[in-house]
C-alpha positions as a Python dict, from the first residue, in 0.01 Angstrom:
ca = {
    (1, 'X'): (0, 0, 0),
    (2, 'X'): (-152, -117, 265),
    (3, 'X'): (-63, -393, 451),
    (4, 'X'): (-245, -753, 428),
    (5, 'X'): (-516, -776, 747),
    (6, 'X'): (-496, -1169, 766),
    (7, 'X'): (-159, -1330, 863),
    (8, 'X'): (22, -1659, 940),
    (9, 'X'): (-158, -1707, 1289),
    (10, 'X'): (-520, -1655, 1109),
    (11, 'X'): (-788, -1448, 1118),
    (12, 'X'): (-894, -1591, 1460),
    (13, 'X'): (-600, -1486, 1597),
    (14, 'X'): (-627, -1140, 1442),
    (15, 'X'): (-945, -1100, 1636),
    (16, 'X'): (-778, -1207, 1990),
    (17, 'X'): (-518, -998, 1916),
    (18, 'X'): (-692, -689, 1850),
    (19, 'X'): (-938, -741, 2208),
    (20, 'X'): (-604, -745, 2391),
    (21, 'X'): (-466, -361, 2244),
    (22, 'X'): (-796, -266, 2313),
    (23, 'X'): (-809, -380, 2663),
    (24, 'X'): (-442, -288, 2722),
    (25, 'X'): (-555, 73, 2633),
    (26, 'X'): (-930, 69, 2782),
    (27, 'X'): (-823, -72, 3087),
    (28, 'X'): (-582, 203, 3236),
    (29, 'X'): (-754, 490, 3072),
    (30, 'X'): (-1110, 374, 3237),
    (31, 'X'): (-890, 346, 3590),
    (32, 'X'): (-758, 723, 3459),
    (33, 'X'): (-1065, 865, 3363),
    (34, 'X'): (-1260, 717, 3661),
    (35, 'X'): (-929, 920, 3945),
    (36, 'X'): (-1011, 1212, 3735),
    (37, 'X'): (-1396, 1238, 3730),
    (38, 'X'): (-1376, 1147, 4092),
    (39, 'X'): (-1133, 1462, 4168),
    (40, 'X'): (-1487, 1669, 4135),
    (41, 'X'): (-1716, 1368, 4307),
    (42, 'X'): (-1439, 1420, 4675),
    (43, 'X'): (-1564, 1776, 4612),
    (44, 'X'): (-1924, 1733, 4643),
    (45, 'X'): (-1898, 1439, 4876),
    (46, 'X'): (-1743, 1672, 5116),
    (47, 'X'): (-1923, 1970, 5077),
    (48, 'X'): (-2272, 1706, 5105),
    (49, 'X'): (-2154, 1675, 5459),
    (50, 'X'): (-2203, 2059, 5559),
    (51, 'X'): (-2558, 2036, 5479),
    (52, 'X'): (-2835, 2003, 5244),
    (53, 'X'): (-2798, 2393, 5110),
    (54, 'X'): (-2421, 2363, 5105),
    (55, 'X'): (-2427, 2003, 4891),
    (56, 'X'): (-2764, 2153, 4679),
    (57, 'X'): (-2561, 2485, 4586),
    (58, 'X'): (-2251, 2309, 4480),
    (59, 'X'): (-2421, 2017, 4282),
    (60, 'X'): (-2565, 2351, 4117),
    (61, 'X'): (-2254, 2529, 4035),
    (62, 'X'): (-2057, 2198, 3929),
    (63, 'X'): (-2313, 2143, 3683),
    (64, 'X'): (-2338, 2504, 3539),
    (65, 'X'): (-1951, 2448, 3530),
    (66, 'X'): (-2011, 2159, 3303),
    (67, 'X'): (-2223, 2257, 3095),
    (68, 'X'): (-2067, 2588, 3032),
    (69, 'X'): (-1666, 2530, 3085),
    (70, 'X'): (-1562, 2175, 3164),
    (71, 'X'): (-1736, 1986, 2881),
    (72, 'X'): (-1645, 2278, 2621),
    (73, 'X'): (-1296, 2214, 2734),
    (74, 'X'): (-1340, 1842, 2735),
    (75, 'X'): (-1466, 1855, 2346),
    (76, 'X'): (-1245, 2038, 2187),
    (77, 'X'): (-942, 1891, 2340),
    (78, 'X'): (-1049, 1605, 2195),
    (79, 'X'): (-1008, 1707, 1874),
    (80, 'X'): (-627, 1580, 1942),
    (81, 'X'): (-781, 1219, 1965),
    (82, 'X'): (-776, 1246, 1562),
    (83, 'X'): (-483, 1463, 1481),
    (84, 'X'): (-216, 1322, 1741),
    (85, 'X'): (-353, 988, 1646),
    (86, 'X'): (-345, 993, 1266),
    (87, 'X'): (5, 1203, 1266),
    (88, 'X'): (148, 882, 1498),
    (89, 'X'): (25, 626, 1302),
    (90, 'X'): (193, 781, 1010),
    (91, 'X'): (530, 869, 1207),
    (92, 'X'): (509, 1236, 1186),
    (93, 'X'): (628, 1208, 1575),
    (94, 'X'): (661, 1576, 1588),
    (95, 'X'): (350, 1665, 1462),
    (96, 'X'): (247, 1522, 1838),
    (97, 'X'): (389, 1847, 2026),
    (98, 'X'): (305, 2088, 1796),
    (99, 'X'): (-75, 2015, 1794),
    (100, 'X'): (-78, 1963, 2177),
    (101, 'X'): (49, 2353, 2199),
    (102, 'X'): (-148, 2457, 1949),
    (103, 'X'): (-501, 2326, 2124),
    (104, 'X'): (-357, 2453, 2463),
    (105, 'X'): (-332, 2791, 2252),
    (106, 'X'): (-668, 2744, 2200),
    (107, 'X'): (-830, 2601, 2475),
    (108, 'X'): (-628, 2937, 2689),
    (109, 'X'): (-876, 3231, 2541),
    (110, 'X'): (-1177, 2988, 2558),
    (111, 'X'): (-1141, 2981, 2919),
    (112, 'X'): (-1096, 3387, 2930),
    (113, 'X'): (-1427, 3396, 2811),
    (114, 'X'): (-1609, 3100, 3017),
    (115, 'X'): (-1412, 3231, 3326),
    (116, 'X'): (-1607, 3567, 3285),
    (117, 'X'): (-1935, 3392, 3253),
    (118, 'X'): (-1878, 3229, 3582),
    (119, 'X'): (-1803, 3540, 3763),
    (120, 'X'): (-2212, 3605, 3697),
    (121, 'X'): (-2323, 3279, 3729),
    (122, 'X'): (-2546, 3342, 4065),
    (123, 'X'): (-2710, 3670, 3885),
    (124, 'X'): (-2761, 3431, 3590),
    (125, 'X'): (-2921, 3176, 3800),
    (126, 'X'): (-3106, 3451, 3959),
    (127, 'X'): (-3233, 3558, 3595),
    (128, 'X'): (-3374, 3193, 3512),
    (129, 'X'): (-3548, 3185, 3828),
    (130, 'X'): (-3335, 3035, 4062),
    (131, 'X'): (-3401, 2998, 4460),
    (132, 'X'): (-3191, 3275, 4596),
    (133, 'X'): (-3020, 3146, 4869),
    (134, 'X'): (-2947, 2828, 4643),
    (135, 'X'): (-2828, 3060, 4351),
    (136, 'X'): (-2592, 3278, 4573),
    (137, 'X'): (-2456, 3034, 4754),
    (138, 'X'): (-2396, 2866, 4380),
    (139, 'X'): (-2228, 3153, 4256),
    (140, 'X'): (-1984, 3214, 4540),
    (141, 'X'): (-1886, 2844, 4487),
    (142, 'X'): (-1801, 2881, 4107),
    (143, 'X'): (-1583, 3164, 4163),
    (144, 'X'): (-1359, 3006, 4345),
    (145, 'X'): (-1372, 2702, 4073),
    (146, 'X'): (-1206, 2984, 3776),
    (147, 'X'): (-888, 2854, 3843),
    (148, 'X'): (-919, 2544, 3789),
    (149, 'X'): (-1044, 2617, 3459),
    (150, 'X'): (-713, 2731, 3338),
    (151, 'X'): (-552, 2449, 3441),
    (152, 'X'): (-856, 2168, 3324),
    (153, 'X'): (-779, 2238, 2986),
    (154, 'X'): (-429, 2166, 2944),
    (155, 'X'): (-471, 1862, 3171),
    (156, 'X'): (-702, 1704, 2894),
    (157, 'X'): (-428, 1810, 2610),
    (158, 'X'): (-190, 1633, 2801),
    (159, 'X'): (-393, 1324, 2865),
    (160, 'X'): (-437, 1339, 2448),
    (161, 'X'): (-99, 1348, 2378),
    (162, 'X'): (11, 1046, 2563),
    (163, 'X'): (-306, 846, 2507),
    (164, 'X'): (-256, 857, 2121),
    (165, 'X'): (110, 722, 2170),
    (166, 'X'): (-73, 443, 2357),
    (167, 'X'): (110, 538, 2668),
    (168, 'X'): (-194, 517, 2943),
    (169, 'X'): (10, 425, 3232),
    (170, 'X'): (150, 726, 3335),
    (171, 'X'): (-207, 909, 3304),
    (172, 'X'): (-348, 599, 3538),
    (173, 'X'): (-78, 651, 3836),
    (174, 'X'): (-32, 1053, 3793),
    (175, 'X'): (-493, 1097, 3806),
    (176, 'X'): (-426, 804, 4083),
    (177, 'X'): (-199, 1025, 4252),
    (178, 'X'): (-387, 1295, 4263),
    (179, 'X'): (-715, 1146, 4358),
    (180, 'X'): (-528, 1050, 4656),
    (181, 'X'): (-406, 1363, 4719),
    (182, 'X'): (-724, 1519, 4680),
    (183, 'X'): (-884, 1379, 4992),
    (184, 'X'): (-614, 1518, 5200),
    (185, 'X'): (-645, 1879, 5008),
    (186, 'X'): (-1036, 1889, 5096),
    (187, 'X'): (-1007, 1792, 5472),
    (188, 'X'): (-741, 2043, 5452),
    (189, 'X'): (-921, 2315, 5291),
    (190, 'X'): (-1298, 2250, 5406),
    (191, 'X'): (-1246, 2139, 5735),
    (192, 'X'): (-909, 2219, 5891),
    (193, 'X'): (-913, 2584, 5755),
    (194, 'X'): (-1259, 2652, 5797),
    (195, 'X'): (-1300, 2707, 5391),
    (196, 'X'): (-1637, 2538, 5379),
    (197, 'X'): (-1724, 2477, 5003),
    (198, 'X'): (-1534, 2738, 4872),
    (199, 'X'): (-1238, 2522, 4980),
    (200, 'X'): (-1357, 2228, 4813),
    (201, 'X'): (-1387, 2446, 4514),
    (202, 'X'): (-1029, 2570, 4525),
    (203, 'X'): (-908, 2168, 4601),
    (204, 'X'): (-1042, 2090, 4217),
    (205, 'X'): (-744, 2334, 4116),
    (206, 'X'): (-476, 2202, 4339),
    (207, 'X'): (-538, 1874, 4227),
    (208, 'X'): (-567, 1947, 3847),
    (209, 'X'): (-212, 2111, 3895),
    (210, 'X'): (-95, 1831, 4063),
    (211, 'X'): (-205, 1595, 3765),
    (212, 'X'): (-79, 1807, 3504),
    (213, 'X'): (268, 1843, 3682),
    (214, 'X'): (340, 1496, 3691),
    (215, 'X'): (222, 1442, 3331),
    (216, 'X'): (393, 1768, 3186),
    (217, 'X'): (764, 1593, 3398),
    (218, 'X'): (723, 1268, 3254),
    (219, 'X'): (709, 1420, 2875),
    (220, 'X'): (967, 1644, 2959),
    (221, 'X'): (1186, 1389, 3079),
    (222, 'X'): (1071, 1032, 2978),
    (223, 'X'): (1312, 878, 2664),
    (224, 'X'): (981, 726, 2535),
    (225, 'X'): (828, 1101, 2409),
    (226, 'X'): (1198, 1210, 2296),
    (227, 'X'): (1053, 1189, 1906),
    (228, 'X'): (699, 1317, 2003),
    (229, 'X'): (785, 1642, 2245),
    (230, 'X'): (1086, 1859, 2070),
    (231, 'X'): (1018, 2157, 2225),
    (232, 'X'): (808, 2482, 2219),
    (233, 'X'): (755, 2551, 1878),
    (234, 'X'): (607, 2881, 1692),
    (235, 'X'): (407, 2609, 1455),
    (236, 'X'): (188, 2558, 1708),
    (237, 'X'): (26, 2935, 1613),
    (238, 'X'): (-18, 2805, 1243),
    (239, 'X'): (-346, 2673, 1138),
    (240, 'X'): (-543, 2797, 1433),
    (241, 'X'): (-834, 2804, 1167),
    (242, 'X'): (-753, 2454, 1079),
    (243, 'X'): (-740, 2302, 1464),
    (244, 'X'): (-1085, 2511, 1525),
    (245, 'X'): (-1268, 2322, 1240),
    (246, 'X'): (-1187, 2012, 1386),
    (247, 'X'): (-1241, 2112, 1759),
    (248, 'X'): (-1574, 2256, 1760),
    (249, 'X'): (-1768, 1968, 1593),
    (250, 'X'): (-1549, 1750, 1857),
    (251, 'X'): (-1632, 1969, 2122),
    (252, 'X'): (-2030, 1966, 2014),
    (253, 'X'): (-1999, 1606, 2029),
    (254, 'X'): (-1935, 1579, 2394),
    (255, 'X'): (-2100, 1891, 2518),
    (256, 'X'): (-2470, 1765, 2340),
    (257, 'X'): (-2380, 1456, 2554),
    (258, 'X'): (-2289, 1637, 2877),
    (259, 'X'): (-2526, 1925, 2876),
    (260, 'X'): (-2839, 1634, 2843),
    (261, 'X'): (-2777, 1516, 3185),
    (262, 'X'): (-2618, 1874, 3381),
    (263, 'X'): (-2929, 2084, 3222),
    (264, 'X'): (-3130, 1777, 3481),
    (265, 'X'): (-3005, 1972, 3782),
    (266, 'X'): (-3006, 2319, 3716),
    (267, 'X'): (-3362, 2202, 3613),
    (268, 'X'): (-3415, 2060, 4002),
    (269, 'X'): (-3390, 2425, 4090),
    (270, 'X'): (-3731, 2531, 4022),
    (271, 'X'): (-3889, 2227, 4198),
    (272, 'X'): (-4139, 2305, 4465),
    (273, 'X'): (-3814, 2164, 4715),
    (274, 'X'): (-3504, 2276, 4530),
    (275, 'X'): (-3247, 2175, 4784),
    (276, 'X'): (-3352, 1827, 4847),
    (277, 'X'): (-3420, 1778, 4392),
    (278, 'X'): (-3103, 1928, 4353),
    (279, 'X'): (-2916, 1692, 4589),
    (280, 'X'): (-3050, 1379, 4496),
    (281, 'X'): (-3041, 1484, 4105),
    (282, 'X'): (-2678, 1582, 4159),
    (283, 'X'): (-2586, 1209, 4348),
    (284, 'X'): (-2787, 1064, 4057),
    (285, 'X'): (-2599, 1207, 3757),
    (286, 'X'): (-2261, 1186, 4000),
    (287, 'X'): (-2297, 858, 3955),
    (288, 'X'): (-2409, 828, 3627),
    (289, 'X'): (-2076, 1035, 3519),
    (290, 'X'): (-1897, 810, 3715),
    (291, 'X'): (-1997, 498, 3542),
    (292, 'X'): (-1994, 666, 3231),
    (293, 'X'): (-1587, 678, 3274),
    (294, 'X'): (-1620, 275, 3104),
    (295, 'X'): (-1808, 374, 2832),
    (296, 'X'): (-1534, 698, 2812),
    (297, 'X'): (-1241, 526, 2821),
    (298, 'X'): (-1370, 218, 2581),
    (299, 'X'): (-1430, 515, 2333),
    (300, 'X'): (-1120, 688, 2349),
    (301, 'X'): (-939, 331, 2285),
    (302, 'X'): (-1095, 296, 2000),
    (303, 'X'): (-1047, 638, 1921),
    (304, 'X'): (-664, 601, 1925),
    (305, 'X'): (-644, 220, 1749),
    (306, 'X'): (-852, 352, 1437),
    (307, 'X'): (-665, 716, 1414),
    (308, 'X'): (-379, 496, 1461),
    (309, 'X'): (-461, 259, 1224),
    (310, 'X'): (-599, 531, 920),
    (311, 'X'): (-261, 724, 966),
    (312, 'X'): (-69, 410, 932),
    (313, 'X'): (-303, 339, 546),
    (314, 'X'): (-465, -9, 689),
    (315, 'X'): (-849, 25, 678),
    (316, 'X'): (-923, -320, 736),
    (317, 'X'): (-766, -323, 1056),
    (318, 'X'): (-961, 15, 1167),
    (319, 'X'): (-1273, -214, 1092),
    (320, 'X'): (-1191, -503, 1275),
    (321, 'X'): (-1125, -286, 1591),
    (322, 'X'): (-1462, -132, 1537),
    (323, 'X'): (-1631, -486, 1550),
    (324, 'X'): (-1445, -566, 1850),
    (325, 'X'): (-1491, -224, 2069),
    (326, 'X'): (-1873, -322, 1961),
    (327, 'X'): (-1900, -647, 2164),
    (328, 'X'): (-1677, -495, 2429),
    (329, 'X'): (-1964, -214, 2503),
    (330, 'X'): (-2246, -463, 2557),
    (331, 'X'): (-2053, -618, 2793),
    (332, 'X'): (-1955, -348, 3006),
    (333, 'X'): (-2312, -160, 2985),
    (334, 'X'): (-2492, -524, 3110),
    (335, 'X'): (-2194, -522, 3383),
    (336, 'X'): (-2211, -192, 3510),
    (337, 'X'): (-2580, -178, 3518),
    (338, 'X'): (-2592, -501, 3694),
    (339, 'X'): (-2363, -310, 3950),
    (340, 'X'): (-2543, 6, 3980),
    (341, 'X'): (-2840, -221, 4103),
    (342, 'X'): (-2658, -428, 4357),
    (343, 'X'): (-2512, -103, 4545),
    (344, 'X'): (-2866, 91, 4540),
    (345, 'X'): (-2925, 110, 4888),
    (346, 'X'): (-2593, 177, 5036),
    (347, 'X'): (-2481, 476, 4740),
    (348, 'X'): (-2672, 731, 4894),
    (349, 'X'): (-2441, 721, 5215),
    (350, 'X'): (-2145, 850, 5049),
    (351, 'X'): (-2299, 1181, 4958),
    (352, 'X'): (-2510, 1266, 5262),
    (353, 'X'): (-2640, 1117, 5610),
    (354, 'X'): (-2987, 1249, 5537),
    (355, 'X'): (-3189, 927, 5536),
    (356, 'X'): (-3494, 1131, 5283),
    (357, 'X'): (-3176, 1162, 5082),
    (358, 'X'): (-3054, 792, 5103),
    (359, 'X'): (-3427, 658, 5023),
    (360, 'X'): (-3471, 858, 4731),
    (361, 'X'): (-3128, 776, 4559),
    (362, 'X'): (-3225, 421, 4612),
    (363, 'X'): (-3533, 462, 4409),
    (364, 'X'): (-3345, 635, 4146),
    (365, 'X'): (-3092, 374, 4095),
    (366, 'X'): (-3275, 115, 3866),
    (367, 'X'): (-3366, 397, 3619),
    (368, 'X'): (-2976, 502, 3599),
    (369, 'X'): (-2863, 120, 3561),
    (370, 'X'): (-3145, 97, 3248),
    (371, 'X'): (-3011, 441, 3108),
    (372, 'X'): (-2682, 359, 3117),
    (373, 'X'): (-2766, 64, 2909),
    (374, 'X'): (-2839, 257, 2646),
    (375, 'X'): (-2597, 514, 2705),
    (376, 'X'): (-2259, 282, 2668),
    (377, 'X'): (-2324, 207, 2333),
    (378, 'X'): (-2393, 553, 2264),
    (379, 'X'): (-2005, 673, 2414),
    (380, 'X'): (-1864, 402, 2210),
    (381, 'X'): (-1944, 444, 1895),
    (382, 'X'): (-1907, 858, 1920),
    (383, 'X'): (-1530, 736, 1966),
    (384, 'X'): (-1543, 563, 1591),
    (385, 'X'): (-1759, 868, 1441),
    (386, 'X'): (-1498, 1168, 1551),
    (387, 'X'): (-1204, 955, 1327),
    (388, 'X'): (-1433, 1041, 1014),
    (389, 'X'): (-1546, 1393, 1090),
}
């Protein structure tokens, strides 16, 4: 039976209640999801600094990444949003393990297959037209990105796991951690040893292992996953069928989403000045992911308190969090936007020194601050919709 909504303290209450556990989760995985979008951003910023070919190639091959591993990856992990979350909010604790292996099972082939894609990427790039020099220089830099691909995906299965057990700490200080670490591993790589972008490519995979190390050690050894994390278990190669039907309408969820904005710069490259579009489209939709981590990590709150909720058999509580993530959004998107204004004429310094460069991100700015008002909403309520697919 499910249990009465309204209590002692009032409905009120209820209400101020609810914006805290939503906030208590938003707030560390925004801070998470912001270290670990920015593992890529050091990348780029970095390799911007070598020149305009070396920053237009990269923002290239990062995006054909995206659109073709990363947010595949990305989407069907998050399939574990729904099943981790429903199976703890009905205390099936072990369930929590089981479907963790069973998507990194998964998520291992899937990156077989995308891995051999990016081995061709600069003769695909070539095929579509592609400047030459920007599509070789492209392809050299995604091969040196496979690895990381093989580690990206269990990364996100770990982040699931703990984030449905509403423990977001640990992925806030491990993805701080390695953000950290990540500046040193790029100075390291692309400018002490002479790596150049390839080096900033193969820092995205040191990092990611770095992440996932601390996160796999903590379940491994915290007392608060004891009931969720048993051990390897052949379950997890049960119901592979079962885990795919919910993971590829997750996964088309997010990629739809993610291949609207990458598609924008492998677009750039057949603009009469394809190193200069791709730059400044590749700063622009930077920045645009980065801001989009609020949106992110506001939807995968509400993600966890309504699987949460459902498992546990109280609808009327999965409502009211609904209502409340709802007000939440239009504040952050009037916020951030506000924000993305303010900073327009400084941004462009991060990325590059090239003043052309500078002057046309600062143009760009306003029409990312009024996109991303639309946008937040958007990422919020995608949360609510994958707890009904």
């Amino acid at each position: 039976m499910e249990e009465p909504l309204v209590d002692k303290t009032g409905e009120e209450s209820l209400v101020v209640i609810e914006v805290k556990k939503q906030l208590y989760l938003a707030g560390p995985l925004i801070v998470g999801s912001l270290l670990q979008d920015v593992v890529q951003m050091i990348s780029v910023m970095f390799v911007g600094h070598l020149g305009e070919l070396a920053l237009s190639s990269a923002s290239i091959a990062t995006s054909f990444a995206g659109v073709t591993g990363f947010s595949l990856l990305s989407g069907m992990s998050s399939s574990l949003d729904t099943l981790c979350g429903q199976a703890f909010g009905a205390k099936q604790h072990h369930l929590l393990g089981i479907y963790k292996q069973r998507a990194i099972l998964v998520l291992t082939p899937v990156s077989v297959v995308v891995a051999v894609i990016w081995g061709y990427t600069g003769q695909i790039l070539l095929f579509f037209g592609q400047d030459p020099e920007i599509a070789m220089e492209a392809g050299s830099y995604i091969r040196w990105l496979i690895p990381s691909l093989f580690v990206y995906g269990p990364l996100q299965c770990h982040v699931r796991f703990l984030q449905t057990q509403n423990m977001v700490l640990p992925v806030m200080l491990s993805s701080g951690v390695t953000a950290l670490n990540h500046i040193l591993v790029c100075w390291l790589l692309v400018y002490k040893l002479g790596l150049g972008n390839k080096g900033a490519a193969l820092a995205n995979t040191i990092s990611y292992l770095t992440n996932v190390s601390i996160l796999a050690l903590y379940i491994r050894l915290s007392p608060s996953c004891k009931s969720t994390w048993t051990g390897l278990s052949t379950e997890a190669f049960r119901d592979i069928l079962g885990f795919l039907r919910l993971a590829v309408p997750s996964a088309l969820m997010v990629c739809w989403e993610w291949w609207s904005f990458e598609l924008l710069v492998l677009v750039s490259g057949f603009l009469p000045n394809p190193k200069l579009e791709a730059s400044v489209l590749s700063i622009s939709l930077n920045t645009i992911s980065l801001v989009f981590r609020v949106p992110y990590g506001l939807s995968a709150a509400i993600s966890t308190r309504v699987s949460n909720e459902l498992g546990a058999g109280r609808p009327d509580a999965a409502r009211l969090a609904t209502q409340v993530i709802m007000v939440l959004g239009v504040v952050s998107s009037i916020s951030v936007s506000l924000a993305i204004i303010l900073v327009r004429n400084l941004w462009g310094y991060a990325y590059s020194n090239d003043k052309e460069v500078v002057e046309y991100i600062s143009k760009i700015m306003p029409i990312i601050a009024v996109a991303f008002l639309f946008d937040d909403m958007q990422c919020v309520l995608s949360g609510i919709v994958r707890k009904i697919l």
